[in-house]
C-alpha positions in Angstrom: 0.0 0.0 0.0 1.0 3.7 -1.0 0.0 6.8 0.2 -0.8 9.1 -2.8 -2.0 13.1 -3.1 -3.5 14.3 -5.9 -1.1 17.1 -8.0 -3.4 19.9 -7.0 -2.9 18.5 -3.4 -6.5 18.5 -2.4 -7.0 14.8 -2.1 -5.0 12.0 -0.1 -5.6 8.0 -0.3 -4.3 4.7 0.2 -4.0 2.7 -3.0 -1.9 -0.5 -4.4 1.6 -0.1 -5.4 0.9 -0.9 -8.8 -2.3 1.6 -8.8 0.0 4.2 -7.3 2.8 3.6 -9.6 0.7 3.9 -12.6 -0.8 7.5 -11.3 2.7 8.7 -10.8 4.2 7.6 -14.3 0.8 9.7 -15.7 1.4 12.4 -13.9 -2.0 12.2 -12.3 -1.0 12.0 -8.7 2.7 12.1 -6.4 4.0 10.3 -3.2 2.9 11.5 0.1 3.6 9.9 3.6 1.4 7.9 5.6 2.1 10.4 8.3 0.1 12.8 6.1 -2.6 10.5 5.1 -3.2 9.6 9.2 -3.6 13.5 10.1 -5.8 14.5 7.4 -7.8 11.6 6.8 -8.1 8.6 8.9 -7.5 10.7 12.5 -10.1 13.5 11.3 -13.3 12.3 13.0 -11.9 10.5 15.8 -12.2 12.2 19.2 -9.6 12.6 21.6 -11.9 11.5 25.3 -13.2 8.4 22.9 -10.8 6.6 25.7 -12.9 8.7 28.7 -15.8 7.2 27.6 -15.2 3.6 28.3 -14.3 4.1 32.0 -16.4 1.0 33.7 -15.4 2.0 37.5 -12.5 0.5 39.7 -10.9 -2.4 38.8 -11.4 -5.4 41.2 -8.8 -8.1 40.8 -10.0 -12.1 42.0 -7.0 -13.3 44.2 -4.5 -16.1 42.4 -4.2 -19.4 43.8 -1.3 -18.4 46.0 -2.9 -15.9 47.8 -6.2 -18.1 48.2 -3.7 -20.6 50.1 -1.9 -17.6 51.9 -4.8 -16.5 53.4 -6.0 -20.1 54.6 -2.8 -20.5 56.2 -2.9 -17.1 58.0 -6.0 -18.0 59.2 
């Protein structure tokens, strides 16, 4: 996969290296990074608190085997 922009550099899109070297050779489009192609296309609707919005509370771990037998033995 290539990232490619268009000449007029309005447009940016992941295509197949053979697609992408066929739009070069014409002239229709040039190399861009994938850097580019994250920021401006695939990062664009994503919100930043998406991770805030999963919070399900404190986490409450179940004891391993060891401390099961730990706390028999204590007791």
């Amino acid at each position: 996969m290539k990232t490619m922009r268009s000449v007029d550099g309005k447009r940016i899109w992941r295509t197949t290296d053979e697609k992408a070297s066929q739009l070069y050779q014409d002239g229709e489009a040039n190399y861009a990074t994938k850097e580019e192609w994250k920021k401006e296309v695939r990062d664009v609707n994503k919100n930043p608190n998406d991770d805030a919005d999963h919070y399900t509370g404190p986490k409450h771990n179940k004891p391993s085997k060891a401390q099961k037998r730990q706390m028999r033995k204590t007791l």
